[in-house]
Structure formats: C-alpha cells, structure tokens
C-alpha positions as CSV (number, residue, x, y, z in Angstrom):
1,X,-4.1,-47.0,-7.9
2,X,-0.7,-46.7,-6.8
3,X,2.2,-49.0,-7.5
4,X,5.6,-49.4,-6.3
5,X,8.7,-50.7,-8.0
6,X,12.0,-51.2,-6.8
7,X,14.6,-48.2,-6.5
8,X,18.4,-48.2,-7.5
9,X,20.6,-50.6,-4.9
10,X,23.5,-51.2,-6.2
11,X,25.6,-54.6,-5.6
12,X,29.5,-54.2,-6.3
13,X,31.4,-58.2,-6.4
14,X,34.2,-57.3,-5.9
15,X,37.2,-60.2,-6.0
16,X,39.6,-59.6,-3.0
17,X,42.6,-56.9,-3.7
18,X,40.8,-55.1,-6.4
19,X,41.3,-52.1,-7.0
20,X,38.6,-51.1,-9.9
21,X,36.8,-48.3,-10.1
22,X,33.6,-50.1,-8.1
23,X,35.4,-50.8,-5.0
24,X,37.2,-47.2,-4.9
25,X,34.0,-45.2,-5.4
26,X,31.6,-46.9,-3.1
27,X,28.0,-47.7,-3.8
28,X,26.2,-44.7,-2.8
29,X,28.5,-42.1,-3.5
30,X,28.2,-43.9,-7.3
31,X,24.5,-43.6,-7.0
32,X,24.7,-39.8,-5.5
33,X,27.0,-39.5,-8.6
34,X,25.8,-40.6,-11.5
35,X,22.3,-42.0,-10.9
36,X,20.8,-39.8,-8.2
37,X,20.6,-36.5,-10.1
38,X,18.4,-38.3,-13.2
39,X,15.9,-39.4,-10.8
40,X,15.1,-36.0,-9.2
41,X,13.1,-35.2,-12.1
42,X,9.7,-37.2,-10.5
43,X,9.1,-37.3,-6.8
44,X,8.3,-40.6,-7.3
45,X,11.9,-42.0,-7.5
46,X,11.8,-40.5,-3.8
47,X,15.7,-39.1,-4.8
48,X,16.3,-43.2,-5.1
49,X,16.5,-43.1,-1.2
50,X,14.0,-45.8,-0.3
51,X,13.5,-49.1,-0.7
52,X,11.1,-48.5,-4.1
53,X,9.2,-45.5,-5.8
54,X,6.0,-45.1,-5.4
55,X,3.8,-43.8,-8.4
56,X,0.0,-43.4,-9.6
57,X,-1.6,-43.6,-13.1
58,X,-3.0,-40.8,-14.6
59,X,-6.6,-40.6,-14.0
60,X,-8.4,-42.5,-16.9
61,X,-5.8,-44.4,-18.1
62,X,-3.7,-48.0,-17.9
63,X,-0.2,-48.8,-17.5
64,X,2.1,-50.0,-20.3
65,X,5.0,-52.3,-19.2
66,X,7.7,-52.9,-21.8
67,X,11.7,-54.6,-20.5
68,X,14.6,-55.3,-22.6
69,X,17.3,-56.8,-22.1
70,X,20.6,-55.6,-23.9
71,X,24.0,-58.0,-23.7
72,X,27.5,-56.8,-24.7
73,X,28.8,-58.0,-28.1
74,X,25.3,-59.5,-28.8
75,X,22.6,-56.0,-28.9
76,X,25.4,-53.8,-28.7
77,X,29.6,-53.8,-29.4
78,X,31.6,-53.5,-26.4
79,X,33.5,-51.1,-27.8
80,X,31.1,-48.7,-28.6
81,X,31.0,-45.2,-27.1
82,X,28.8,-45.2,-23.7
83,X,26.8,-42.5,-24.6
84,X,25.5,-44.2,-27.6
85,X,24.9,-47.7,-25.8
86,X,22.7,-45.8,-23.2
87,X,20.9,-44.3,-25.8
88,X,20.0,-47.4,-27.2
89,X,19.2,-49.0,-24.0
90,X,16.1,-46.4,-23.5
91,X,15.2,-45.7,-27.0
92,X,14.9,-49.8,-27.7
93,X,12.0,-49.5,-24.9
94,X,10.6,-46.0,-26.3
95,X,9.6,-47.9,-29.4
96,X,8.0,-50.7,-27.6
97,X,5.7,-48.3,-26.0
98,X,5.2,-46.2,-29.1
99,X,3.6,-49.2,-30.5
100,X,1.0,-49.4,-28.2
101,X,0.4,-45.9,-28.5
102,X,1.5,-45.1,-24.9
103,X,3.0,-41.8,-23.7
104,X,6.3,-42.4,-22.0
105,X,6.6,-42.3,-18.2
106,X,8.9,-43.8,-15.9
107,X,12.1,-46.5,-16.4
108,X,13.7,-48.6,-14.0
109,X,16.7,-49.9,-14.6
110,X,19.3,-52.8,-14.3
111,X,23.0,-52.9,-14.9
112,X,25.0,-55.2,-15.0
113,X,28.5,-53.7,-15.3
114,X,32.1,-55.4,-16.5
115,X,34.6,-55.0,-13.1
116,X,37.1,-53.7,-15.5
117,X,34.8,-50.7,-16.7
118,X,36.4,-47.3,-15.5
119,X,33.8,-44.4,-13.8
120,X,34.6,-42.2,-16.6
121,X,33.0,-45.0,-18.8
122,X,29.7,-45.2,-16.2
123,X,29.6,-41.1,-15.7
124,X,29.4,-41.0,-20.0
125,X,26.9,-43.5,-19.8
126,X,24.7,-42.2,-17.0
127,X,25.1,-38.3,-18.6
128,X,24.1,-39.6,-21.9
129,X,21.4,-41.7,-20.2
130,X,19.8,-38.6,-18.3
131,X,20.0,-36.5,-21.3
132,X,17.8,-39.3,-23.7
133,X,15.5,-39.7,-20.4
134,X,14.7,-35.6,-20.6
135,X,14.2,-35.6,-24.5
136,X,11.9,-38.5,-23.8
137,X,10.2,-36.7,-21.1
138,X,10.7,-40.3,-18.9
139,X,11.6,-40.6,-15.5
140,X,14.3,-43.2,-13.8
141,X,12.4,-44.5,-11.1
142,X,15.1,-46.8,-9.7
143,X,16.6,-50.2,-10.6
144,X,19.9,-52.4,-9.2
145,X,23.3,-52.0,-10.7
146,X,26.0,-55.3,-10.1
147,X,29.5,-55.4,-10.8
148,X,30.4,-58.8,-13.2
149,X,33.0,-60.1,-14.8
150,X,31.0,-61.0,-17.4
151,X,29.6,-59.2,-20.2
152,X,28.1,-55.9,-19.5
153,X,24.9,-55.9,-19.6
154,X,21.2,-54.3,-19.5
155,X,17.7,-54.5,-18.5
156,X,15.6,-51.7,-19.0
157,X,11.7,-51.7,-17.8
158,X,9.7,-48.8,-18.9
159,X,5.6,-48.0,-18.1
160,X,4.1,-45.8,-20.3
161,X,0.4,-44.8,-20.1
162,X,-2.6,-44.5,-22.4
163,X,-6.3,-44.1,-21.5
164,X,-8.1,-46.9,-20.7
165,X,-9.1,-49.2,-23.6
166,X,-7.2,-47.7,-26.4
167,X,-4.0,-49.6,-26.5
168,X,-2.7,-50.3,-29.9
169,X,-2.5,-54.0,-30.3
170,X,-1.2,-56.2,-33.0
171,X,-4.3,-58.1,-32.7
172,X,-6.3,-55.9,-35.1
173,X,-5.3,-56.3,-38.8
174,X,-8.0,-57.7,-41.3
175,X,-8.0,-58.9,-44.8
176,X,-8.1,-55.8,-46.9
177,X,-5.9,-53.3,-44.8
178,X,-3.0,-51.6,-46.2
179,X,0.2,-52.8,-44.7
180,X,2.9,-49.6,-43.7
181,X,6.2,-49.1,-42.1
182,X,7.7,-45.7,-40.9
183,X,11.3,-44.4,-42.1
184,X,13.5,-46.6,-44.4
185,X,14.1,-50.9,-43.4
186,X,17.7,-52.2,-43.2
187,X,19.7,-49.1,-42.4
188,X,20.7,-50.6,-38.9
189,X,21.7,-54.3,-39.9
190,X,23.8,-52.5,-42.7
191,X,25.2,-49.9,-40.3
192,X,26.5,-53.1,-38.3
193,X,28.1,-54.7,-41.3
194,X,29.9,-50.9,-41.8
195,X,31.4,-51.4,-38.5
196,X,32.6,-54.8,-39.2
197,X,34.6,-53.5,-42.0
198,X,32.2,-54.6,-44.8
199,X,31.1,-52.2,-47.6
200,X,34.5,-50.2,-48.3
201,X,33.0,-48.7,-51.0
202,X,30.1,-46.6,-49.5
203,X,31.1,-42.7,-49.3
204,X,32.0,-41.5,-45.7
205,X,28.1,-39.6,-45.2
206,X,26.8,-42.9,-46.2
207,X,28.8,-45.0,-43.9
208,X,28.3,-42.1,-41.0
209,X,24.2,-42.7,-41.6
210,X,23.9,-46.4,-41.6
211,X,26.3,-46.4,-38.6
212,X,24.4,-43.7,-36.6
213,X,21.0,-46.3,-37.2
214,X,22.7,-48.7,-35.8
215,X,23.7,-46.7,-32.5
216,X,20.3,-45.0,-32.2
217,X,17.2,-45.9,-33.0
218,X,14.6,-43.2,-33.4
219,X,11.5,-44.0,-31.6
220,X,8.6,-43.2,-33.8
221,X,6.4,-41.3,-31.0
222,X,4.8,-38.8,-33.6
223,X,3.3,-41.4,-35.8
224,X,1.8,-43.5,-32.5
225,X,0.5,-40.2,-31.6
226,X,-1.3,-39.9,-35.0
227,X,-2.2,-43.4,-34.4
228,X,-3.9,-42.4,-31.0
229,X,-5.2,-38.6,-32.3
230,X,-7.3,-40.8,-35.4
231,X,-9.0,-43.1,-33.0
232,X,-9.3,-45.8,-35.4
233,X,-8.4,-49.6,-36.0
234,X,-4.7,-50.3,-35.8
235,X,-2.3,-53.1,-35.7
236,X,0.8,-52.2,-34.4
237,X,4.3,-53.3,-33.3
238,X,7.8,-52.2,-33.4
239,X,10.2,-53.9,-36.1
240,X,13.0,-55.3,-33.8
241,X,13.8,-58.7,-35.4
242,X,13.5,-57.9,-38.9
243,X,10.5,-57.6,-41.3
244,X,10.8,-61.3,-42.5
245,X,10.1,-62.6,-39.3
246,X,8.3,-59.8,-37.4
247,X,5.2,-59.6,-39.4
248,X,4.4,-62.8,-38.7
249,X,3.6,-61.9,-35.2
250,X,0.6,-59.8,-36.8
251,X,-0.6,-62.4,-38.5
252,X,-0.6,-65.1,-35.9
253,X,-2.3,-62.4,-33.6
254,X,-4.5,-60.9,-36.5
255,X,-5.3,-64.7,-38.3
256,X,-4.4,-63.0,-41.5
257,X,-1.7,-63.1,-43.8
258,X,0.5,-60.1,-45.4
259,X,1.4,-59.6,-49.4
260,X,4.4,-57.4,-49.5
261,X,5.9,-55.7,-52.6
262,X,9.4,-55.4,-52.6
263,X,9.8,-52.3,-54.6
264,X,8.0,-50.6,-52.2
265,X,9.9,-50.7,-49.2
266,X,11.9,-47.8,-48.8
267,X,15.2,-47.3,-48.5
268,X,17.6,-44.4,-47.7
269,X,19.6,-43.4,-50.5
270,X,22.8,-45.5,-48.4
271,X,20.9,-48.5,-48.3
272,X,20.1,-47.9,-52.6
273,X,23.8,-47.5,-52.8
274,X,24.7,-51.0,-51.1
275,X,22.1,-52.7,-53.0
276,X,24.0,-50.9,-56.4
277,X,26.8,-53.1,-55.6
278,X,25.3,-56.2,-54.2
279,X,21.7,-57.4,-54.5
280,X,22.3,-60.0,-51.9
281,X,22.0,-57.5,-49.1
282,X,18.2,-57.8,-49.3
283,X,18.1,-60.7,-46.7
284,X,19.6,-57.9,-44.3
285,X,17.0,-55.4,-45.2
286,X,14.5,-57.5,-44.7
287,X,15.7,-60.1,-41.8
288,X,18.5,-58.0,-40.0
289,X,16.5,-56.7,-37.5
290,X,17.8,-53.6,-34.7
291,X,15.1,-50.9,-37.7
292,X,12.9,-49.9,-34.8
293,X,10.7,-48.5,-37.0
294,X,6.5,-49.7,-37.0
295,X,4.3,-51.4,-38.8
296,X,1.2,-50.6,-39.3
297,X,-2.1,-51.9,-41.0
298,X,-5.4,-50.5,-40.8
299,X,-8.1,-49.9,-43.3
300,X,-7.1,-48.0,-46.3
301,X,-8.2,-44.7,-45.6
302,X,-7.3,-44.4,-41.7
303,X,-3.3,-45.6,-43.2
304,X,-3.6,-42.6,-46.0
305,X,-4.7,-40.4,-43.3
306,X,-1.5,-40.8,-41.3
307,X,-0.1,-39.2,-44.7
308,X,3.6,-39.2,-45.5
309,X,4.9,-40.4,-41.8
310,X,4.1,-43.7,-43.7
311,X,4.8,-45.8,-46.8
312,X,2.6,-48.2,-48.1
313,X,4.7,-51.6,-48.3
314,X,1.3,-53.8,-48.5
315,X,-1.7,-55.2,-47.9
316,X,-3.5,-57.9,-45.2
317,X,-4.8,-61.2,-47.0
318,X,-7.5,-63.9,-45.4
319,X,-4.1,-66.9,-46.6
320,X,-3.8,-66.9,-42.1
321,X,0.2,-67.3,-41.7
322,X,0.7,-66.5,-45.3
323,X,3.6,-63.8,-46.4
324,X,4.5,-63.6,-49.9
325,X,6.9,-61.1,-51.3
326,X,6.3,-59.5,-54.7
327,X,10.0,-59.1,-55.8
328,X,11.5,-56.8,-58.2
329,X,10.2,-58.7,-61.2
330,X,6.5,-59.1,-60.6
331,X,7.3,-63.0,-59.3
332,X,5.3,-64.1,-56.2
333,X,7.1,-66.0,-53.5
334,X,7.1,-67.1,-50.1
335,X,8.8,-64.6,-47.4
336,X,11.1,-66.6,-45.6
337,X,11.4,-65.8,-41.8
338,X,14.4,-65.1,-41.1
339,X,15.3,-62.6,-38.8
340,X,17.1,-62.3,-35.9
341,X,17.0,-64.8,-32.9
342,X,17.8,-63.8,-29.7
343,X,18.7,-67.6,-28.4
344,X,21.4,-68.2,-31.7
C-alpha cells in the first residue's frame, strides 16, 4: 500500500507595496532555504519538488495519523523564541503517537505565518524544527506555508506506524486496573503562570524548570515502547487538557470510572514549592493541561512491570463516568472536569 500526501507549496498574501520578508525572499528560494534541506532525509518527500510524497507502510504494520493545530497567544506566546515554538509544534504530535504505541515516521506540515515575521525568525524556527525531526527520527514529508496577518499559526500532521492490531487504545481499561501517569502533572500550566509574572517567589532553577515544561514537552516514547515490548492490555492517551478532564475520555471509552488519590500524584520538587505557598494551585495541576505526559491503566502486574517509568496515581472502578479524588485528608469527592478547552 502506498499513500501520497501533499508536499510543501507555499502561498505568500502579500498586500500591495510590501516590503516583508515573504515578498523579498520568494517562495521557492524560502522552501530551498529553510524547508528543503529537512525533507532530504526520506526519499519520500521527493526533495519537496512534486506535487505530494509518495510513501509505503512497513510491511506488517498500520498507519497512525495524529494533527494538531497550534495558534499564537492561545498554544503558544507570541513572543516566545522560535526554536522553542517548533519544538513544541512536533513534540505535541510525538506524544499523540506515543500513546498509541506507534514508532514515529513522517510529518507534514502547515504554516500559517504573521506578514510581519522576519526570515531570521522562520530560518530559527525551521533549524530548530529539523533538529527535533532528527532526534525524533521523523521525516517532513511536505505541507503548505501562507503568509497572514493574523495570528501565526500551526498545523502539524504526523503518521507513525505500529504492526497490525496492536495499537494502544484508550478503549481497554477495566475495573480493577491500576491507574499511572509518567513524569510529574502541573509543571507546564505552572511554567505558564511563571511567565506571566506569577510566583515571584520560586528560586531561579525552579522557575527555569517549570518554564522549560512549558516550552517543550517530552514525548514519552520509552514508556510506549515498554508498553509495546510487554504485549499486554493497555489503555492509553496523552494528558493534553489536564488530568481532571482527560481521564474522562478513558472512561467514556473504557465504561469504567477512575478513583484517584491525590497524594500520589507526583510532583517535581518546583511544583512542591508552589504548593508550599499556595494550596490553591492544585486546580492547575490537575486541570491546566499542556503535561504531555500518559496515562496508563492495565492490570496490576503488567503496570508494575513497566517499573519506575510509572507512578501509581490509581485504580479503574465499575461507577461508569465516575472520578473521585481522594484528597490530602482521606475525604472522597467528586473530580471536577475542568481542564482546558480549546473553544473558550
């Protein structure tokens, strides 16, 4: 089976007598630039000189499809350094594919760039971009790029594969599993309200961590691959939205419910040291969203085999819809949903 997608064109609107960076480079030599040389990687791209690329499966296995779309001032700041916003413009996709246990293989994608951005700003952002793609071992396959004067923006399609059968789905949990995360909740949502000038008090290496969560997730490839290595019963998604609201899409999957103790989710020591000062910060732990981390159930002894990649956070009930939170002082309550939204 072979497919093809579309390749880079690029589509520069252009309001008569500008003279931004768009209209003075030219599309193609902008492509031969900055996008060209991170598609030579595969021979599928075709160098980005035809119409689409043209790829084929490995044998044995089916294609993953994962987009995302990412919109100045609402996924990512404006301001922030284009290296960093490229990094998260992959890496948000990465973790879609690690949880359905896929390996990473091509990206196409779509730009939609401000008019008043300079080519220094798009040559950071494609270097950056090309450097993330070869840690990830991913290709860029092609895509579109327009000029706006609107809000930058993103739209990033990746295909992963994994053989044929074995996708990790969020449709397996059952009453009795352990509930898990990877890495530490909150870090990101915190590392936003950092930038906004909130939280004075944290120490520079704390404020430098929850910060650099914020900028770039970390894909949790290693644990899917344990995931896929163990060959058992897994539920699995990516925490994007928030704990609070995200679990619930394993349960309406699953037709289970979750119990969730609240002294068990971990935190990095910056996140302890917010909490020090301010206890309210729990609703951005657990509803801020941007963690990128997964959550897994799965009977007990498949989640202790995946060892200390995971903590233990909870466990699947049969209450279908139900999340209660177990908080600090034994109480049982309701988890609200929360999270974030992407249409407020």
């Amino acid at each position: 089976m072979r497919f093809l997608i579309a390749s880079v064109k690029i589509c520069v609107l252009v309001k008569p007598g500008r003279t931004d960076m768009a209209a003075r480079s030219g599309e193609f030599d902008l492509i031969a630039r900055h996008f060209a040389p991170i598609a030579q990687r595969d021979p599928a791209a075709l160098s980005l000189k035809d119409d689409a690329a043209v790829f084929s499966p490995p044998t044995g296995c089916e294609v993953v499809v994962t987009t995302d779309a990412l919109v100045a001032d609402v996924h990512f700041r404006n301001i922030d350094d284009p290296g960093l916003i490229a990094q998260k413009v992959l890496r948000v996709n990465m973790s879609d594919l690690a949880a359905m246990g896929a390996r990473p293989g091509g990206v196409v994608l779509t730009a939609g760039l401000n008019r008043d951005l300079s080519e220094d700003w798009i040559a950071q952002f494609a270097k950056k971009f090309g450097d993330d793609c070869a840690a990830f071992s991913v290709s860029l396959l092609g895509g579109d790029t327009v000029g706006t004067s609107g809000p930058t923006f993103f739209s990033l399609t990746a295909f992963g594969y994994v053989p044929a059968g074995k996708a990790l789905r969020r449709d397996q949990a059952r009453p009795g599993d352990l509930l898990a995360v990877t890495g530490t909740l909150g870090d990101s949502a915190l590392g936003l309200s950092v930038l906004m000038g909130n939280h004075p008090n944290l120490d520079d290496t704390e404020q430098a961590f929850l910060k650099d969560r914020y900028w770039v997730p970390q894909p949790r490839m290693s644990v899917s691959n344990s995931c896929m290595d163990l060959d058992c019963r897994f539920s699995v998604m990516d925490l994007s939205d928030g704990l609070a609201g995200d679990c619930r899409k394993i349960c309406d999957t699953s037709h289970v419910g979750m119990t969730i103790y609240q002294d068990k989710i971990p935190l990095s020591p910056a996140a302890q040291s917010v909490l020090e000062k301010d206890q309210s910060c729990w609703s951005q732990i657990l509803g801020g969203g941007d963690d990128y981390e997964l959550l897994i159930a799965g009977a007990a002894d498949d989640i202790k085999a995946l060892g200390n990649q995971v903590t233990v956070i909870g466990s699947v009930t049969d209450m279908v819809g139900q999340v209660d939170l177990v908080g600090m002082d034994g109480k049982m309550a309701e988890l609200a949903p929360g999270g974030f939204d992407h249409f407020k």
